[in-house]
Structures are given as structure tokens and as C-alpha cells.
N, CA, C and O atoms as CSV, one atom per row, in Angstrom:
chain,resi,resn,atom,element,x,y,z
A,1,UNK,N,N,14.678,13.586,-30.761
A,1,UNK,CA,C,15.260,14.220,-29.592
A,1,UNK,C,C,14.356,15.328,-29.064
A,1,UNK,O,O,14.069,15.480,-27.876
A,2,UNK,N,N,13.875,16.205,-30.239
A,2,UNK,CA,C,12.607,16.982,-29.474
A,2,UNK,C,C,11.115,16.469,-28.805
A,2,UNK,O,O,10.150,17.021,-28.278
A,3,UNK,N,N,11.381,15.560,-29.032
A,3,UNK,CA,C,10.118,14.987,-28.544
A,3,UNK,C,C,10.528,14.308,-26.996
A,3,UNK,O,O,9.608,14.444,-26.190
A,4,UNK,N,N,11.454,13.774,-26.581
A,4,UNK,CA,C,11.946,13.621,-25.227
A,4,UNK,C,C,11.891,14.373,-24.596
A,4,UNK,O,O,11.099,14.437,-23.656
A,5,UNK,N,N,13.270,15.763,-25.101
A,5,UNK,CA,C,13.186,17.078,-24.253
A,5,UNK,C,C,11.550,18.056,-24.160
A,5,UNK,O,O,11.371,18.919,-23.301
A,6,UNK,N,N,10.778,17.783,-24.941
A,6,UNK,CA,C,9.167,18.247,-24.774
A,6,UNK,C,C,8.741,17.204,-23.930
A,6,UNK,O,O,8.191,17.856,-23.042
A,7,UNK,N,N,8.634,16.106,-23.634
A,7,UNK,CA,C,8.227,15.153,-22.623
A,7,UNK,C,C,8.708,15.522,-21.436
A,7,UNK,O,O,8.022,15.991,-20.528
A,8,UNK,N,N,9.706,15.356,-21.409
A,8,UNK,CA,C,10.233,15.957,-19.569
A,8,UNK,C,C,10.229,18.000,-19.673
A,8,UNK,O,O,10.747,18.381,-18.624
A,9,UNK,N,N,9.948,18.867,-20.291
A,9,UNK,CA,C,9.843,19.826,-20.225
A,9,UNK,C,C,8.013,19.251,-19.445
A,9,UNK,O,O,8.077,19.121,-18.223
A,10,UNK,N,N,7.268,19.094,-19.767
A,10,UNK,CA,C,5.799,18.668,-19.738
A,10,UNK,C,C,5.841,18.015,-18.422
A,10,UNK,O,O,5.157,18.582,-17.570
A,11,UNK,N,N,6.438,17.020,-18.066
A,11,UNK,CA,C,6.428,16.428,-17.042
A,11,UNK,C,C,6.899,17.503,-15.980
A,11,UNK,O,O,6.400,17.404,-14.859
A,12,UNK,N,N,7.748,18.451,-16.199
A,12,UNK,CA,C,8.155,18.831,-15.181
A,12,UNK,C,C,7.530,20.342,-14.471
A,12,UNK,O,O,7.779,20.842,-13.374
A,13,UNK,N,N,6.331,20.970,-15.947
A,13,UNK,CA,C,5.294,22.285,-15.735
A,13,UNK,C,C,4.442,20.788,-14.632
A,13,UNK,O,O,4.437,21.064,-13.432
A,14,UNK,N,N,3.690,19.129,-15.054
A,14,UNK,CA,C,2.989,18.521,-14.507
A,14,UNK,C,C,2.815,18.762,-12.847
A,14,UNK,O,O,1.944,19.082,-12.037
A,15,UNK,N,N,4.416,18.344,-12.900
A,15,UNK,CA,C,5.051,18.252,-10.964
A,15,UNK,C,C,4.642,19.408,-10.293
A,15,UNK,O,O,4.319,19.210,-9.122
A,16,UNK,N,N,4.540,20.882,-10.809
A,16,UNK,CA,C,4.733,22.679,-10.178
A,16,UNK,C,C,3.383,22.223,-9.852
A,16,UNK,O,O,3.326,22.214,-8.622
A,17,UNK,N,N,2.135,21.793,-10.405
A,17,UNK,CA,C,0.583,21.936,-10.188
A,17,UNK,C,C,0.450,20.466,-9.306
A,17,UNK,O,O,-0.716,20.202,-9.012
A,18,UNK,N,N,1.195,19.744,-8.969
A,18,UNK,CA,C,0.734,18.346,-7.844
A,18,UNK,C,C,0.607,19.448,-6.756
A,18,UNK,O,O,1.197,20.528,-6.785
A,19,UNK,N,N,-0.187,19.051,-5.861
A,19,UNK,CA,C,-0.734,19.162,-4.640
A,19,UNK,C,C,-0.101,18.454,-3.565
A,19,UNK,O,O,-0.781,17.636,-2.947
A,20,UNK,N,N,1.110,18.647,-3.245
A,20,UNK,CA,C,1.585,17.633,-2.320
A,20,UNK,C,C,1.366,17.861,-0.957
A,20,UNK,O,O,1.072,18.939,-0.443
A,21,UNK,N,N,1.550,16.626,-0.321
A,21,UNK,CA,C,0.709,16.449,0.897
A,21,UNK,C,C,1.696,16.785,2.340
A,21,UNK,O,O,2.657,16.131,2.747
A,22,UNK,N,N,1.338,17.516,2.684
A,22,UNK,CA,C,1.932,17.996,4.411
A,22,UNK,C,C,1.942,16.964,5.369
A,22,UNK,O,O,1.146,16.043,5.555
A,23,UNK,N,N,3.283,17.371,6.111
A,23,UNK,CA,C,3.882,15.800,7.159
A,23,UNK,C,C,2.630,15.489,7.829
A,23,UNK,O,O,2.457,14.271,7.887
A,24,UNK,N,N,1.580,16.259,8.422
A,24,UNK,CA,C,0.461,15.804,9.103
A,24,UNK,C,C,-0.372,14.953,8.223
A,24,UNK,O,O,-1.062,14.100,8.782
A,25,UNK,N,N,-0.414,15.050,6.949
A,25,UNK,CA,C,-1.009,13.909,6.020
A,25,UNK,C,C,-0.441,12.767,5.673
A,25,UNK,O,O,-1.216,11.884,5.306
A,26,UNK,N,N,0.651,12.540,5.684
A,26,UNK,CA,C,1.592,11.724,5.576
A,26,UNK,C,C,1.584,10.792,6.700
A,26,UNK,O,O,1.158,9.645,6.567
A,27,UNK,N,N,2.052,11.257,7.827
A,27,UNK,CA,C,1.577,10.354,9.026
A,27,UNK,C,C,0.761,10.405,9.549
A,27,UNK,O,O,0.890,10.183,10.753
A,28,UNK,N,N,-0.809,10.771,8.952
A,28,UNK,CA,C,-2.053,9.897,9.358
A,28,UNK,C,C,-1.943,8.874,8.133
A,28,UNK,O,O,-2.268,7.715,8.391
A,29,UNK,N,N,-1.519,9.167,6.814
A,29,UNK,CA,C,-1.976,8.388,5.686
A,29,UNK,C,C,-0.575,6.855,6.636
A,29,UNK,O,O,-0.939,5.742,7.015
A,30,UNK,N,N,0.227,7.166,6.688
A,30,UNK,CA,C,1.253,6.066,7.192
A,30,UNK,C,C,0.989,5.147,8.724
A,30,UNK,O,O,1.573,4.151,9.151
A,31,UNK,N,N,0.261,5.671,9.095
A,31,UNK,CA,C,-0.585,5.085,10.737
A,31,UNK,C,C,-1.763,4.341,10.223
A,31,UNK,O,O,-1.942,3.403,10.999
A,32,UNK,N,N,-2.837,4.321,9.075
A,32,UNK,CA,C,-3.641,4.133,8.733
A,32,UNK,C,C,-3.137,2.583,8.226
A,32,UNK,O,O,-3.730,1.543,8.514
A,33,UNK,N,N,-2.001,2.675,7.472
A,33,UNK,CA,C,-1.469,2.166,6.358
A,33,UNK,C,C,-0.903,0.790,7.448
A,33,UNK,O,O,-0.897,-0.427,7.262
A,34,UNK,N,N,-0.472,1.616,8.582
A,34,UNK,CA,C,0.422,0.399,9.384
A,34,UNK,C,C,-0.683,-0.698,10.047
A,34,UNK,O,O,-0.570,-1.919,10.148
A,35,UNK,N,N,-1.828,0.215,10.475
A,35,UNK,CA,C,-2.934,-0.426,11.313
A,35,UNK,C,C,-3.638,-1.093,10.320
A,35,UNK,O,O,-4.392,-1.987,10.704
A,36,UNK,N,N,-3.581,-0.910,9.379
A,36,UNK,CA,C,-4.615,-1.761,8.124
A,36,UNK,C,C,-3.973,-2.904,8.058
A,36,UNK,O,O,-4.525,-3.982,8.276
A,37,UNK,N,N,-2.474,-2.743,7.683
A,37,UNK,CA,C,-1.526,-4.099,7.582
A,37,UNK,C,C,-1.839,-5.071,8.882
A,37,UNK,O,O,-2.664,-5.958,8.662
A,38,UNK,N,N,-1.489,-5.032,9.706
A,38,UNK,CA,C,-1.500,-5.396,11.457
A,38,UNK,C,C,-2.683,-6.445,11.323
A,38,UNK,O,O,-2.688,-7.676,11.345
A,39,UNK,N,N,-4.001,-5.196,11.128
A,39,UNK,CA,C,-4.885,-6.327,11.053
A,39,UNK,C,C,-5.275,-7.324,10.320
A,39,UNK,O,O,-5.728,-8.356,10.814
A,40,UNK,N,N,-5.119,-7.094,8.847
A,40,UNK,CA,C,-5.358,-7.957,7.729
A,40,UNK,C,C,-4.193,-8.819,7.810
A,40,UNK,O,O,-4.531,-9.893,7.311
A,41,UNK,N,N,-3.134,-8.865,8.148
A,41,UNK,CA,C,-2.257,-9.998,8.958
A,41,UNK,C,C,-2.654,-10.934,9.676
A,41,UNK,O,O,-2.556,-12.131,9.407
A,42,UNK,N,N,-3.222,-10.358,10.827
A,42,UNK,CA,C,-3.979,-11.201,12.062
A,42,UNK,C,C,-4.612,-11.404,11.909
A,42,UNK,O,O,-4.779,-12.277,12.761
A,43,UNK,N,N,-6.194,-11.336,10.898
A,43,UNK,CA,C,-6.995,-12.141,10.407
A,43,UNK,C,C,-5.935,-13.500,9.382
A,43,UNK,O,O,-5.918,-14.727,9.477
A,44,UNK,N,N,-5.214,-12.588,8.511
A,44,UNK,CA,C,-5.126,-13.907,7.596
A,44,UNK,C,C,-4.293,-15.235,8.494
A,44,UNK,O,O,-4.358,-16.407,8.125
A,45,UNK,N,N,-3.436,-14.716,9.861
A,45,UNK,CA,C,-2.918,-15.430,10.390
A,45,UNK,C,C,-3.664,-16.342,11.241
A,45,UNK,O,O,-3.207,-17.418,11.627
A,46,UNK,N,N,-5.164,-15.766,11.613
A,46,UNK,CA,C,-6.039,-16.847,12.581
A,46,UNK,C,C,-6.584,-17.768,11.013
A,46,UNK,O,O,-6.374,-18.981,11.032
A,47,UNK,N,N,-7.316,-17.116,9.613
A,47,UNK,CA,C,-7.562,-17.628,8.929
A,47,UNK,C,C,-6.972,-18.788,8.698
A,47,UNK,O,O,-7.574,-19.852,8.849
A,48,UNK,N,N,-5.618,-18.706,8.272
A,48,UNK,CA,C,-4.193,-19.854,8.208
A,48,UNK,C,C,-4.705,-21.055,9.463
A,48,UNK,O,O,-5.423,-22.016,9.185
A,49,UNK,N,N,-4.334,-20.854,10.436
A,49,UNK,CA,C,-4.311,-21.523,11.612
A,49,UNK,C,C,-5.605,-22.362,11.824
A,49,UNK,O,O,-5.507,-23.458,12.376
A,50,UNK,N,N,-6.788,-21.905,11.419
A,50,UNK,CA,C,-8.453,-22.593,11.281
A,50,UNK,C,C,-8.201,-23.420,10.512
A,50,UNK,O,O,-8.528,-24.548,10.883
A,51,UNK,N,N,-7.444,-23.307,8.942
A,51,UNK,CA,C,-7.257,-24.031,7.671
A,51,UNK,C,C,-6.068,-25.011,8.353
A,51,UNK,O,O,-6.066,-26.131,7.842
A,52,UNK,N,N,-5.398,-24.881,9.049
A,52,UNK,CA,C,-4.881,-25.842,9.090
A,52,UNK,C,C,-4.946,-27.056,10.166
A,52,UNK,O,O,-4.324,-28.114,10.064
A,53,UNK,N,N,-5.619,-26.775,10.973
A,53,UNK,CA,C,-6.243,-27.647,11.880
A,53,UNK,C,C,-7.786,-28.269,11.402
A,53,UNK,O,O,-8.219,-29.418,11.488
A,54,UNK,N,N,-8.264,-27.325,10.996
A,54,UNK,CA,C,-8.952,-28.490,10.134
A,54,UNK,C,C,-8.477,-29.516,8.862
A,54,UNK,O,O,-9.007,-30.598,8.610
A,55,UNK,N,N,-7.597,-29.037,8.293
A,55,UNK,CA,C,-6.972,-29.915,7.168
A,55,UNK,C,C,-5.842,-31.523,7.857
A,55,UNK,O,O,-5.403,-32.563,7.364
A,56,UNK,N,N,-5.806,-30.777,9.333
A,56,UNK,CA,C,-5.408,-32.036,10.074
A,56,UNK,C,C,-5.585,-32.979,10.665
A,56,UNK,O,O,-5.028,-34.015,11.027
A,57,UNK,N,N,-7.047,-32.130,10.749
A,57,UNK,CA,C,-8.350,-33.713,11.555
A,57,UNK,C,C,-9.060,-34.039,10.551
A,57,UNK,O,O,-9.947,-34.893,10.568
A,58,UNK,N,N,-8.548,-33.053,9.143
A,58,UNK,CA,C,-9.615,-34.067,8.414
A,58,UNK,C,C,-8.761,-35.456,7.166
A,58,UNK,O,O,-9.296,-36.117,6.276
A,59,UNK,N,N,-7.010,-35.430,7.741
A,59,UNK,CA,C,-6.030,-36.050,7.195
A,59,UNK,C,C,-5.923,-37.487,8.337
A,59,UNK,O,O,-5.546,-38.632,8.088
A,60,UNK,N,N,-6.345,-36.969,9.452
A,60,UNK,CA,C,-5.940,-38.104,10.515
A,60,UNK,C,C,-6.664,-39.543,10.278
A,60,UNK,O,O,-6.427,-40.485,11.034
């Protein structure tokens, strides 16, 4: 049991020293995050679409 309550005593001096990040970091880090998705979508979605038109002229 002392060894739990010393684990979250520890964990919780850990949390006081994080560096947490201000709303202006947050929503550049979350705009970054959305525009990264978007595109690596729309590549994999033209990718998809190449693969499958060729897999259809080369079935015909």
C-alpha cells in the first residue's frame, strides 16, 4: 500500500513541473494537426482511386 500511495504522491510533485501549453499553442498545434489530416487523406484518396482503375483495366 505504501508503494501506490508513493507512486501517485510522485506522479503528482511530476504534473507541478509539466510545462503546459497555452491556448495559442494548442490551436496552432490543432490547425496543423487538421491540415496534415486533410491532406494525407486526399493523397491517400487520389492514391486509392489510381489503384483502382488500374486494377480494372488490368481485370477487363
Amino acid at each position: 500500500m505504501n508503494r501506490l500511495i508513493t507512486f501517485f504522491r510522485d506522479v503528482r510533485l511530476e504534473l507541478k513541473r509539466v510545462t503546459w501549453p497555452n491556448k495559442d499553442q494548442i490551436m496552432s498545434a490543432t490547425i496543423v494537426v487538421i491540415v496534415a489530416t486533410l491532406i494525407l487523406s486526399a493523397y491517400l484518396g487520389v492514391v486509392d482511386r489510381l489503384f483502382s482503375l488500374l486494377l480494372r483495366f488490368a481485370l477487363k
